[in-house]
TIBA-986371 format. One record per atom (N, C-alpha, C): x, y, z. Coordinates in steps of 0.001 Angstrom, whole numbers, padded with zeros to 6 digits, always signed. Example, Ala and Ser with C-alpha at 12.3 -4.5 7.8 and 13.67 -1.06 7.14 Angstrom:
! residues 2
+013190-005690+007800;+012300-004500+007800;+013200-003300+007800;+012850-002250+007080;+013670-001060+007140;+012900+000030+007870;
***
This chain:
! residues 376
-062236-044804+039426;-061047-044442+038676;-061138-045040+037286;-061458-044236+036296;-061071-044651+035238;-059731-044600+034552;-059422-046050+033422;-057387-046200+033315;-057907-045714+031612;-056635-044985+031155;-056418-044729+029754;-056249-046322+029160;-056133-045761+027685;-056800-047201+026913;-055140-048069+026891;-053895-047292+026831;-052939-048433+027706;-053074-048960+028556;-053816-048411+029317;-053865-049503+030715;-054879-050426+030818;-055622-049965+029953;-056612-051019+030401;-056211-052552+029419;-055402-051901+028157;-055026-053189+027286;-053910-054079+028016;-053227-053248+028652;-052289-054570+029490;-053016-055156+030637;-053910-054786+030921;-054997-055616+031902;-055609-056791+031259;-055796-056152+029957;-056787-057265+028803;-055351-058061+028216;-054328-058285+028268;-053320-058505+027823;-052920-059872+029083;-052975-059544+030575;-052595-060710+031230;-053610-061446+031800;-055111-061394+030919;-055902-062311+031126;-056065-062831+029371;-055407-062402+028158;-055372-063322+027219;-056188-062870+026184;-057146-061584+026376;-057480-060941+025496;-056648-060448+024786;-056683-060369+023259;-055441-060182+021913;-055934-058597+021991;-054101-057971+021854;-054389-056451+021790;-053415-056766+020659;-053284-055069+019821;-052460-055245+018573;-050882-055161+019478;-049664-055008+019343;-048041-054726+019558;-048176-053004+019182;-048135-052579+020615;-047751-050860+020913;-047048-050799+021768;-046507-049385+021808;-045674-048892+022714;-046310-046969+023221;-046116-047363+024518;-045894-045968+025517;-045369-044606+024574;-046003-043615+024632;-045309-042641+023972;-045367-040923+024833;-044035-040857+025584;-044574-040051+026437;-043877-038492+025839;-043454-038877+024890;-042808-037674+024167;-042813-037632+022420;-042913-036656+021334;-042356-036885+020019;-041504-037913+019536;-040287-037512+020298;-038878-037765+019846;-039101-039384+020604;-039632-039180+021230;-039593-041761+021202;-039839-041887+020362;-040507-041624+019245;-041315-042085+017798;-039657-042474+017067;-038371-041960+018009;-037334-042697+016824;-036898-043810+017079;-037212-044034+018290;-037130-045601+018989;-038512-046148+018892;-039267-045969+017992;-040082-046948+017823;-040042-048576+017544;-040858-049567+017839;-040347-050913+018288;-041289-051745+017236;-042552-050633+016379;-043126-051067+015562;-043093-051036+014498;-043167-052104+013398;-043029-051555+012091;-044226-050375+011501;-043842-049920+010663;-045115-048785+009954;-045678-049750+008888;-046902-049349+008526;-048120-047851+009215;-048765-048519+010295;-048625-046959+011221;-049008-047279+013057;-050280-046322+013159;-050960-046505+014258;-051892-045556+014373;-051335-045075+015486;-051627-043321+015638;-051089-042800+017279;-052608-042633+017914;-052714-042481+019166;-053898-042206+019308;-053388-041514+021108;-053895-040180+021129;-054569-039556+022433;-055280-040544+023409;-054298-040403+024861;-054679-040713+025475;-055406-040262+026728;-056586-039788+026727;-057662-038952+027386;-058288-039767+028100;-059283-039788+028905;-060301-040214+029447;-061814-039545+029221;-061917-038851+028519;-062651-038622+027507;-062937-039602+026199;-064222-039272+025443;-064684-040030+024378;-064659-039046+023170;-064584-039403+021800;-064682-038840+020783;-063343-038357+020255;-062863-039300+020664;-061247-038910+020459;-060906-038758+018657;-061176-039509+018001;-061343-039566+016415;-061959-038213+016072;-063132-038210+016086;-063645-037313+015731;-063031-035816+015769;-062532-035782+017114;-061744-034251+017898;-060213-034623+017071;-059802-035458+016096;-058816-035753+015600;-057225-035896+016714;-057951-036903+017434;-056602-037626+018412;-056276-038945+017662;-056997-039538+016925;-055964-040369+016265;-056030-040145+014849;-054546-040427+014695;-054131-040363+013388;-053523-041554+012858;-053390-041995+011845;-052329-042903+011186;-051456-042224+010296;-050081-043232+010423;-048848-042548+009714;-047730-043442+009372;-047348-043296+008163;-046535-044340+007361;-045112-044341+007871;-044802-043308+008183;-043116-043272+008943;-042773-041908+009804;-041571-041953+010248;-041111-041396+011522;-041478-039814+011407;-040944-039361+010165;-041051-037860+010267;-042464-038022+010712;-043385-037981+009786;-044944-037960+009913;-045380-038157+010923;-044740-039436+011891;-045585-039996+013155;-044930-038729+013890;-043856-037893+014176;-042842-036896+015121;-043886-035901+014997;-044233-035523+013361;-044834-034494+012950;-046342-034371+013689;-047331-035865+013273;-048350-035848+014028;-048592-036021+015499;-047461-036357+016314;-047325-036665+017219;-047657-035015+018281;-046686-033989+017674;-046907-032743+018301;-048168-032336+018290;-048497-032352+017264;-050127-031877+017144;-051134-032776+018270;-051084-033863+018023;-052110-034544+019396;-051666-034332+020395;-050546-034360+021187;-050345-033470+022399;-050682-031926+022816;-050648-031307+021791;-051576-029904+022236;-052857-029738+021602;-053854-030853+021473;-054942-031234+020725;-055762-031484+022192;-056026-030318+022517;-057458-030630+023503;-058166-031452+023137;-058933-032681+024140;-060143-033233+023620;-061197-032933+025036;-061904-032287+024601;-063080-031587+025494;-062390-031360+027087;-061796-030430+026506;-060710-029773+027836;-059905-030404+028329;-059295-031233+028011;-058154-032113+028267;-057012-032476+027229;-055600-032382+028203;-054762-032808+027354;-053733-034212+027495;-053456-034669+026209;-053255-035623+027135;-051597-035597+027262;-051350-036712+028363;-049644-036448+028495;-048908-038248+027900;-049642-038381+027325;-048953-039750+026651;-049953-039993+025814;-049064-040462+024669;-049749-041279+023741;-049419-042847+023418;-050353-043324+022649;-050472-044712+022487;-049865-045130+020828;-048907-045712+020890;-048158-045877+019447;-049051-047286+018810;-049957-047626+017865;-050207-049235+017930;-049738-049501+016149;-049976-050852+016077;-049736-051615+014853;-051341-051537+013811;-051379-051094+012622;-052707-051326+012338;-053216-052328+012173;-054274-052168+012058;-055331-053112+012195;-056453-053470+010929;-056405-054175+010037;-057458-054090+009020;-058648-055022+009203;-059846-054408+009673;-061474-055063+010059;-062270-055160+008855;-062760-056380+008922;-063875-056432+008280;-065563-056298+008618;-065433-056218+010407;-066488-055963+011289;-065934-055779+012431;-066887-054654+013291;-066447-054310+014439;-067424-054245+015440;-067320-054854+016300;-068818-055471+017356;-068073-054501+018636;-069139-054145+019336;-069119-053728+020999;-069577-054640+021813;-068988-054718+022954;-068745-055634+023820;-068554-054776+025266;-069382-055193+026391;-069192-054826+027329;-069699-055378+028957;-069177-055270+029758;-070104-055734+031545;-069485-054393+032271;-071143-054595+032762;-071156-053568+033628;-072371-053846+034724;-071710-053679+035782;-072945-053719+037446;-073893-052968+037267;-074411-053446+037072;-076406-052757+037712;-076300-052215+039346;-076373-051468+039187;-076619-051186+040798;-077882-051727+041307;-078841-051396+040534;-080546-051693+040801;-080547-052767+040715;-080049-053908+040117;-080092-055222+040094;-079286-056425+040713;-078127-055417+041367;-077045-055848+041662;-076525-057108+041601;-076558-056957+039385;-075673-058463+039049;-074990-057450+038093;-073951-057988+037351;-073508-057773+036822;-074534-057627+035172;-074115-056789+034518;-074828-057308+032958;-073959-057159+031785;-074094-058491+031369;-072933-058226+029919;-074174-057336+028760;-073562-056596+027755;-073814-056423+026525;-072970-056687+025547;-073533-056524+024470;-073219-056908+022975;-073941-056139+021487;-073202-055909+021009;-073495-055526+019786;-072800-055811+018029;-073081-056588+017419;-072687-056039+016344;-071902-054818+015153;-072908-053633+015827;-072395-052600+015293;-071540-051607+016510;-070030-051591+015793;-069380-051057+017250;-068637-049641+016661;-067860-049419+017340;-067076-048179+016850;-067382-046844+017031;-066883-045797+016641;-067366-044560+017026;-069009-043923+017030;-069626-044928+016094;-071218-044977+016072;-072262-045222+016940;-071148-045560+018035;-072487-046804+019245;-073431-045812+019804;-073547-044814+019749;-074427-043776+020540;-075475-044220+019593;-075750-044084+017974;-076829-043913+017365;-077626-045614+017365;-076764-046712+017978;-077409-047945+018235;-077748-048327+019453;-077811-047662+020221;-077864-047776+021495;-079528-048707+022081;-080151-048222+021112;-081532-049278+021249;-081491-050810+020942;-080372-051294+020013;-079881-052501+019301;-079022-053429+020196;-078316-052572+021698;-077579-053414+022074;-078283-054188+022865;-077841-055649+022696;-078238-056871+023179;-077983-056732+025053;-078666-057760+025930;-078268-057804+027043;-078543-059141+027920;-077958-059434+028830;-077518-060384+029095;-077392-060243+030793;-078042-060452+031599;-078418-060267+033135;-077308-061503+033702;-076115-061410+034036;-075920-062632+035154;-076589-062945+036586;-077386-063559+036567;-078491-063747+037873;-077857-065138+039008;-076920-065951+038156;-076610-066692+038627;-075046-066330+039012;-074305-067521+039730;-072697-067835+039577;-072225-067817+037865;-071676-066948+037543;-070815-067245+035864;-070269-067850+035253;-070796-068480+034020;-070441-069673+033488;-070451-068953+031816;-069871-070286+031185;-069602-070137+029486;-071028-069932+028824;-071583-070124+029647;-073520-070239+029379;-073814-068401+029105;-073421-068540+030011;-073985-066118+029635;-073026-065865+028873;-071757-066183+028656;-071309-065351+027558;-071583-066184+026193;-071869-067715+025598;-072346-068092+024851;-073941-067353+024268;-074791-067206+025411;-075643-066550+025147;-075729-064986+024655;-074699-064211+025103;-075128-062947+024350;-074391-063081+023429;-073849-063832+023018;-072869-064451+021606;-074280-064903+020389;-074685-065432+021059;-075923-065920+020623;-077223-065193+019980;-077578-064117+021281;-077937-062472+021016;-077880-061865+020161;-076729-061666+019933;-075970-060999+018532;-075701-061410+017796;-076230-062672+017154;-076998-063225+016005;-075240-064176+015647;-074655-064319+016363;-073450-064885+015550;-073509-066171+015715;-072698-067016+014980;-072649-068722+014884;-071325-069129+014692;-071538-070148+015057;-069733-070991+014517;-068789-070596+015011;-067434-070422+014607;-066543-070378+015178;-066409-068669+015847;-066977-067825+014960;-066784-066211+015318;-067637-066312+017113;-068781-067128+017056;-069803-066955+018052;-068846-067610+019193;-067789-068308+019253;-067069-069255+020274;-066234-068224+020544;-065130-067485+019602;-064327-066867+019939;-065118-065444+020274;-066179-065001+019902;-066190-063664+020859;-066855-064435+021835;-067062-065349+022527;-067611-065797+024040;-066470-066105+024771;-065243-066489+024128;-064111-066310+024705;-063748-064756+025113;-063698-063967+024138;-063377-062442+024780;-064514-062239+025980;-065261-062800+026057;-066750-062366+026876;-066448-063167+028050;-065898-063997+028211;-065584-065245+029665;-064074-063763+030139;-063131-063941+029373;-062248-063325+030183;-062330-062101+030472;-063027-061464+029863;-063553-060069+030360;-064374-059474+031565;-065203-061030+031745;-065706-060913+033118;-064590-061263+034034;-063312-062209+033755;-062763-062691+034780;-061801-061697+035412;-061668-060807+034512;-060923-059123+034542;-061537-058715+035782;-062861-058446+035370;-063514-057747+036150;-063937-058549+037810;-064069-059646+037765;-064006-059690+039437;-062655-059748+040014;-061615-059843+039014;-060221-060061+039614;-059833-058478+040063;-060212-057777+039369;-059803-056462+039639;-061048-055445+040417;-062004-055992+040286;-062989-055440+041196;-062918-054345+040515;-063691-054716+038894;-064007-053346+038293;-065305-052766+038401;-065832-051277+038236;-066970-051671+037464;-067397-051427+036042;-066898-051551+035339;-067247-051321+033442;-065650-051914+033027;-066120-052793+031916;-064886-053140+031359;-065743-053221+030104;-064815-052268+028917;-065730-051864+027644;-064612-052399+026127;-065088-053387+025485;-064352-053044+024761;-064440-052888+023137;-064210-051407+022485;-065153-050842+021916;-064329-050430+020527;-063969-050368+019488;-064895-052059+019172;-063282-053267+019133;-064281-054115+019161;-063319-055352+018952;-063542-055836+017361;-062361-055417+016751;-062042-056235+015509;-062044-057135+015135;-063033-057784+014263;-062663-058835+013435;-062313-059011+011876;-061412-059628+011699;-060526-059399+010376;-061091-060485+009189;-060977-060527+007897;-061523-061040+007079;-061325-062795+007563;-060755-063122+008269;-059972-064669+008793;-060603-065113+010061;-061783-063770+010794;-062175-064379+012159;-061653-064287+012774;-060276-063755+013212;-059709-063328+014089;-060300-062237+014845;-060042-062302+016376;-060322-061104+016657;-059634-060480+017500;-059509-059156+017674;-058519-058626+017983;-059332-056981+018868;-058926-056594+020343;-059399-055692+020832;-058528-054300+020306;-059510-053278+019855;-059056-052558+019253;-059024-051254+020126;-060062-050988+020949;-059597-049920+022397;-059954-050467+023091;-060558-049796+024215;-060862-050357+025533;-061046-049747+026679;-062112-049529+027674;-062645-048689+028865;-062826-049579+030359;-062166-049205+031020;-062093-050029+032080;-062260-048586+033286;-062976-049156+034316;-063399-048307+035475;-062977-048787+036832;-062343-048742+037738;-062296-049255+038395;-063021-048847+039551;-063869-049662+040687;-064103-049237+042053;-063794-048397+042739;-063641-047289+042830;-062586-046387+043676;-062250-047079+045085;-063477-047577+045410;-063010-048100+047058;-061963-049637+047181;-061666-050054+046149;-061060-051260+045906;-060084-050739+045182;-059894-049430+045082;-058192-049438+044157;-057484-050345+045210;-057644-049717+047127;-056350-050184+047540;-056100-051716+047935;-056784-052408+047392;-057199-053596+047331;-055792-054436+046320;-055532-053656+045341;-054678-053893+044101;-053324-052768+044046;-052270-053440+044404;-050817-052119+044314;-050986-052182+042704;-051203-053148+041557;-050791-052933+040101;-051766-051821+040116;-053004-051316+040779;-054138-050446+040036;-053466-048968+040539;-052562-048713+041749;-053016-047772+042713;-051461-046648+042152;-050366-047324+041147;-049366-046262+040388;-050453-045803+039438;-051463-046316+038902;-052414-045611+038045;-053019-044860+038422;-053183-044044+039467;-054324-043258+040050;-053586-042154+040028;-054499-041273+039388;-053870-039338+038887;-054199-038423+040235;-054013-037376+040350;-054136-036681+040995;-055532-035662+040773;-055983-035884+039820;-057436-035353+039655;-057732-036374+039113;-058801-037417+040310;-059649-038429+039640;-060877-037752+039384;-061401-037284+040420;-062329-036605+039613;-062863-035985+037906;-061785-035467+037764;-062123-034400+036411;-061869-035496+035609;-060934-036945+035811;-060893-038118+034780;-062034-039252+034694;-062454-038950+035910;-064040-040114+035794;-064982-039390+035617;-065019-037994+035389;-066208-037753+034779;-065725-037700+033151;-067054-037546+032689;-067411-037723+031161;-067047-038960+030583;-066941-040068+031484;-066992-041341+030574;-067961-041449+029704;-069068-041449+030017;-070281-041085+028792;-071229-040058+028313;-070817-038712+029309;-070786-037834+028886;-070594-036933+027314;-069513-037275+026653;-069346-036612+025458;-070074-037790+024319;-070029-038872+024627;-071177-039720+023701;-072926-038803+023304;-072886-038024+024168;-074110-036594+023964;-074498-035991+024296;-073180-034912+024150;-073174-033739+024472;-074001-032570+022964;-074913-032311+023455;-075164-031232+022197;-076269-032190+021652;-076917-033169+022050;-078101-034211+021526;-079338-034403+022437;-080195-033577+022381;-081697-034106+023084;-081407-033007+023887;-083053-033078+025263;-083254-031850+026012;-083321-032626+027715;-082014-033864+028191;-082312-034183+029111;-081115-034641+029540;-080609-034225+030703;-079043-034613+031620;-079871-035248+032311;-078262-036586+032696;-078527-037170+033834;-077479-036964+034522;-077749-037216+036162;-076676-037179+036973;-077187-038542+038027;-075943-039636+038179;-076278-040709+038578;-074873-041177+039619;-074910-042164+040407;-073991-042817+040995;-073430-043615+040579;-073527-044247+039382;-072875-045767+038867;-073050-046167+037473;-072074-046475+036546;-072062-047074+035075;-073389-047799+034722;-073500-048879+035736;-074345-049645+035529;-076349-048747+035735;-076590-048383+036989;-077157-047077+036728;-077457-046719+035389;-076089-045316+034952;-076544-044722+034139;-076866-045471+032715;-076721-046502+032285;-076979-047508+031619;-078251-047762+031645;-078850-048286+032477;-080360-048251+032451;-081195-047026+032314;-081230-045795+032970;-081520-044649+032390;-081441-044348+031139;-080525-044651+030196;-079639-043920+029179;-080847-045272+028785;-080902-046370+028647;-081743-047339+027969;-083384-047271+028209;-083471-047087+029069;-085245-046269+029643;-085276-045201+028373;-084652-044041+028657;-084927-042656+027882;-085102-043058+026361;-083933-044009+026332;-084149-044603+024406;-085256-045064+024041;-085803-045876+024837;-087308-046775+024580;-088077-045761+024431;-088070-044779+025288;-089333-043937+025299;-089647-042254+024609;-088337-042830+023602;-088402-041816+022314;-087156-040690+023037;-086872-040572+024368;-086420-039449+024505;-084723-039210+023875;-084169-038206+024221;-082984-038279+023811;-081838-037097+024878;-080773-038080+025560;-080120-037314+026294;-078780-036178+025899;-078859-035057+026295;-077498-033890+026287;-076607-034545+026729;-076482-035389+028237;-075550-035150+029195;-075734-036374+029712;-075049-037200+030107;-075436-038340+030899;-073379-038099+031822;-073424-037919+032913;-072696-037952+034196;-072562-038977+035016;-071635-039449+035473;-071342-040569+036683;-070430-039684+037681;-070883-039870+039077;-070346-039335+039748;-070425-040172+041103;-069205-039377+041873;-069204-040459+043826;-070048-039300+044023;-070977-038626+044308;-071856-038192+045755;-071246-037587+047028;-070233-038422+047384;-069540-037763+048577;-068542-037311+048173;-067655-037060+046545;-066702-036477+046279;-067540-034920+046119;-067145-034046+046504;-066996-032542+047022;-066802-032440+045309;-065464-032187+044530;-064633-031949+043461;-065904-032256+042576;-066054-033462+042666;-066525-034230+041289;-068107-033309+041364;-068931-033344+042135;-070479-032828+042097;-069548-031683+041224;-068533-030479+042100;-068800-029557+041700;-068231-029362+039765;-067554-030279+039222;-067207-030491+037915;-068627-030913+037398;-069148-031550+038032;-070733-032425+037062;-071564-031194+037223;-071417-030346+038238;-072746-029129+038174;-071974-028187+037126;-070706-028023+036949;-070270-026957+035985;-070874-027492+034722;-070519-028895+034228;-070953-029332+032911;-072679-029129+032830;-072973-028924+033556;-074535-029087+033623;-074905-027550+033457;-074012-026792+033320;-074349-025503+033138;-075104-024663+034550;-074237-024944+035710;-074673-024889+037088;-073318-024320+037869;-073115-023281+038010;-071519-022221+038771;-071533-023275+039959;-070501-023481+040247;-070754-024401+042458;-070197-023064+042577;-069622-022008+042058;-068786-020679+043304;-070215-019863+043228;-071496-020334+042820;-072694-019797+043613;-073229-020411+044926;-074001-019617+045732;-074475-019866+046640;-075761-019973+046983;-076921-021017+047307;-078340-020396+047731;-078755-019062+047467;-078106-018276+048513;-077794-016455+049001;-077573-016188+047905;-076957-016114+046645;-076890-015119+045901;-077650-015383+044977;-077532-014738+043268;-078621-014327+042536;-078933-015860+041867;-079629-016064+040658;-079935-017737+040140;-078899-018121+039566;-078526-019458+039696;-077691-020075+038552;-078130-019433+037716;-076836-019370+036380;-076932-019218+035286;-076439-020634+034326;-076782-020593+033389;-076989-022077+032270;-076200-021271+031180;-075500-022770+030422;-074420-022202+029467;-075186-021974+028497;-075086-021983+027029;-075659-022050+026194;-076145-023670+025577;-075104-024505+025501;-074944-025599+025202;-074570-026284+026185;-075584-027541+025975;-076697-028320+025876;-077651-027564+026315;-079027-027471+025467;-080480-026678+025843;-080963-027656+026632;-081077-028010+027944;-081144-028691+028458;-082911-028551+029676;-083617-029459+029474;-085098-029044+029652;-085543-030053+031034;-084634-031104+031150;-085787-032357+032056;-083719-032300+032984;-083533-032115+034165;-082443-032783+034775;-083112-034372+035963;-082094-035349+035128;-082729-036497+036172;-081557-037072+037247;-081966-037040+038387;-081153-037477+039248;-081120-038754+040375;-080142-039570+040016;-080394-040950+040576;-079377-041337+041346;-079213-041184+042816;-078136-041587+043764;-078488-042697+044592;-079288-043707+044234;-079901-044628+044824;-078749-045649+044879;-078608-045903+046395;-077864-046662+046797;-076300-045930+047655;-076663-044432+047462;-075934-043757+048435;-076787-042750+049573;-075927-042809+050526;-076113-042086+051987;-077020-040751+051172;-077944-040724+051863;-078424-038976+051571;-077590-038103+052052;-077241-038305+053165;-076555-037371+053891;-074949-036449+052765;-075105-037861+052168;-073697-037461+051551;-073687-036702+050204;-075017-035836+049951;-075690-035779+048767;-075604-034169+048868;-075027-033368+049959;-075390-032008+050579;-074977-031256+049556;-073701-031587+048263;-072975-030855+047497;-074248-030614+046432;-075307-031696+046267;-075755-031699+045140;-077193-030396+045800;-077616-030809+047034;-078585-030380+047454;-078638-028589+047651;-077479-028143+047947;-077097-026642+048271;-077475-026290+046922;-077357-026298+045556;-077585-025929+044361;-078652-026230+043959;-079534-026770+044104;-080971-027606+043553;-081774-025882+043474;-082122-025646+044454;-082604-024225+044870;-083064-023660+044079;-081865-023136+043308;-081475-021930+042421;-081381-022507+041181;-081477-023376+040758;-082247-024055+039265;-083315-023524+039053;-083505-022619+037508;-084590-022277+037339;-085199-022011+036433;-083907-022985+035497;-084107-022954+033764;-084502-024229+033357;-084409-025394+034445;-085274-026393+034048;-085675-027409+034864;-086574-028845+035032;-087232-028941+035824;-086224-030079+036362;-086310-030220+037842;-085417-031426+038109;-086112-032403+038833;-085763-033887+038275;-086588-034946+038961;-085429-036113+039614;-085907-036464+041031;-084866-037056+041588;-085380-037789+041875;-084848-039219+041773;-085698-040585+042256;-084853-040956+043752;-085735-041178+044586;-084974-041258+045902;-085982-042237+046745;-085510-043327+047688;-085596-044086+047988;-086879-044032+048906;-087930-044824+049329;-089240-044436+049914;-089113-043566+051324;-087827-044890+052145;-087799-043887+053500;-086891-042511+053703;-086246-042308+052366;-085623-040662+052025;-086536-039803+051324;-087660-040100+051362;-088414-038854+050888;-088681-038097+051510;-089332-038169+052652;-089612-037723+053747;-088882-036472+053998;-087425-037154+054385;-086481-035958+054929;-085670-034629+053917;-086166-035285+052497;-085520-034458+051202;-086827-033445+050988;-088036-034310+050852;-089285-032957+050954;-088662-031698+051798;-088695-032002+052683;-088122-030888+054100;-087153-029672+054073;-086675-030626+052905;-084838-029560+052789;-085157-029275+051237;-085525-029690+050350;-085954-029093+048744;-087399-028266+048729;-086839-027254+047511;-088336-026648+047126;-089314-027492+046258;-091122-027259+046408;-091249-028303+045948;-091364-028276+044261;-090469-027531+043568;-090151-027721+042377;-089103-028667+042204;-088368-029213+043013;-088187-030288+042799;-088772-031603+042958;-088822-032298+041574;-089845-033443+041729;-089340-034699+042516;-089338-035450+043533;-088887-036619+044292;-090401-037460+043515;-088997-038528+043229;-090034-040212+042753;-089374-041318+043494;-089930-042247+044437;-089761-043339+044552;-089456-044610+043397;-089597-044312+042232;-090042-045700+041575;-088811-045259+040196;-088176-046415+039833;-087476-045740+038685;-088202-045801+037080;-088955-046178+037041;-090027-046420+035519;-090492-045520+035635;-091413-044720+037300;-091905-043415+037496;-091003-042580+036694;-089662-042437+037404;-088844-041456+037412;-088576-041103+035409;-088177-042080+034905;-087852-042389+033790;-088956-041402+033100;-090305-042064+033113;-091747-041922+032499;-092009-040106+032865;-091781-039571+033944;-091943-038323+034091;-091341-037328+033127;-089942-037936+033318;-088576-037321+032322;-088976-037310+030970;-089558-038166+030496;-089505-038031+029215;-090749-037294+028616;-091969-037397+029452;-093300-036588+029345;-092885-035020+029804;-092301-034258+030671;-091355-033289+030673;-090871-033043+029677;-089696-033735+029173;-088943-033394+028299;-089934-033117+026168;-090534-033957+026361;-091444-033560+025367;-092277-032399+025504;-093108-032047+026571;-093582-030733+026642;-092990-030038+026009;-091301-029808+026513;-090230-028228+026006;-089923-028687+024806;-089736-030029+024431;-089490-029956+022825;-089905-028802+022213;
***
């Protein structure tokens, strides 16, 4: 379950991370009971990325203007979504804006902080730059000093973002997340710093673990946990991924960078959600209301998409049948699935052998990108 960027700031709010003074905006007309002084920024609240860009936030000096812009971002699709509340905040003036994030490795199964310097709507084109930081041990001021460290900072800025970096992990085992992002975090000409959005994921199997998490849960989780990093590149390179976990697609998405390649599509999905495969095969330019039995998938136009990589390691095969009924009838590009030594066996059996099965994930990675250069 991923929470809109209100929710995740009052999460970051009762562990002591500094958010700016906003308010809930579930209609125009609250903008006259506003509680903030002007100039405010409004901003769309989606679960989607690229919200700026698709012009969901705006800034605005007073009421008419904020009423005025307010209508417009409510019927302001952002990559098929609308949203039903907006976020009223106080501005913010930066003099630098760093990314900051932890997220579970599945393959490694520790947690890993990152860090960056350069943050903000840009982080896709630095994605080779971000720093990383393996917790291998019990968590201490030591790993978040260190990727403080990483990212070249000193003195007092290097203490206080290791402070945002200690409570951000403490978020995350308290709430049994997995990704807590916060993108970017402001710092102001004075060293202050201040979280300026924010991406938080939660476990699905541990919502009911938490009653504060479980009034947050929509009625299509599905269609809201996909494209967390999805629209970061959409329409860029000749290679989708489809994976089980943040942490996962993170390493993929960091493999493909090293090795020159560049991804369309990168997907997170549950495996045993039915809904969600069939939303991740639509984006993938893949019908689910086809069948084996009938004629080939057809592919959209956009993303030209050449290498599909697929990584469910660490879930049931069995529970994989949504993805497997469609594999078939792919026939516009090549698909490589990394799958576990003693599941090869039984996936040979049931796939054609145009689909490629790899045991090894450097294999898997290394294939993808020698593929994907061929069709360049």
């Amino acid at each position: 379950m991923d929470l809109l960027e209100y929710q995740a700031k009052e999460l970051f709010r009762d562990v002591g991370i500094p958010v700016l003074p906003s308010q809930r905006i579930d209609r125009p007309t609250d903008l006259k009971a506003l509680r903030i002084p002007y100039p405010i920024v409004l901003k769309s609240q989606v679960s989607v990325g690229n919200r700026g860009k698709a012009g969901g936030i705006r800034f605005v000096e007073n009421t008419i203007d904020a009423i005025a812009a307010a209508r417009t971002i409510f019927n302001l699709p952002i990559l098929g979504e609308y949203p039903k509340v907006l976020l009223a905040e106080a501005k913010y003036n930066t003099s630098q804006e760093f990314y900051l994030a932890i997220v579970i490795d599945r393959l490694a199964c520790r947690p890993v902080l990152l860090g960056s310097t350069d943050g903000g709507m840009n982080i896709n084109a630095i994605l080779n730059q971000i720093q990383q930081v393996v917790v291998y041990e019990e968590f201490s001021s030591f790993y978040a000093r260190r990727l403080a460290l990483k990212m070249g900072l000193q003195g007092d800025l290097m203490l206080a973002v290791s402070e945002i970096i200690e409570k951000m992990y403490i978020l995350m085992r308290a709430q049994d997340l997995d990704l807590v992002e916060i993108n970017p975090l402001g710092i102001d000409r004075n060293g202050a710093v201040m979280a300026l959005d924010g991406k938080i994921s939660v476990n699905h199997y541990a919502v009911g673990r938490h009653p504060n998490l479980q009034s947050w849960q929509v009625v299509d989780v599905a269609r809201n946990r996909l494209g967390t990093l999805s629209p970061l590149f959409t329409n860029v390179g000749n290679i989708s991924i489809l994976c089980s976990g943040n942490g996962l697609a993170l390493a993929m998405l960091d493999g493909i960078a090293q090795g020159g390649g560049q991804v369309a599509q990168c997907i997170v999905v549950d495996p045993t959600c039915a809904s969600e495969i069939q939303i991740a095969l639509e984006r993938l330019g893949v019908c689910p209301g086809n069948t084996p039995s009938e004629p080939p998938l057809q592919r959209i136009p956009e993303p030209e998409i050449d290498v599909l990589l697929i990584d469910f390691v660490g879930s049931e095969i069995d529970s994989c049948q949504q993805v497997m009924q469609y594999l078939p009838n792919i026939q516009n590009f090549t698909t490589i699935w990394r799958v576990l030594e003693h599941d090869r066996d039984r996936l040979a059996g049931l796939l054609p052998l145009s689909i490629k099965l790899v045991t090894n994930f450097d294999r898997a990675i290394s294939q993808t990108l020698a593929l994907a250069k061929q069709r360049d």
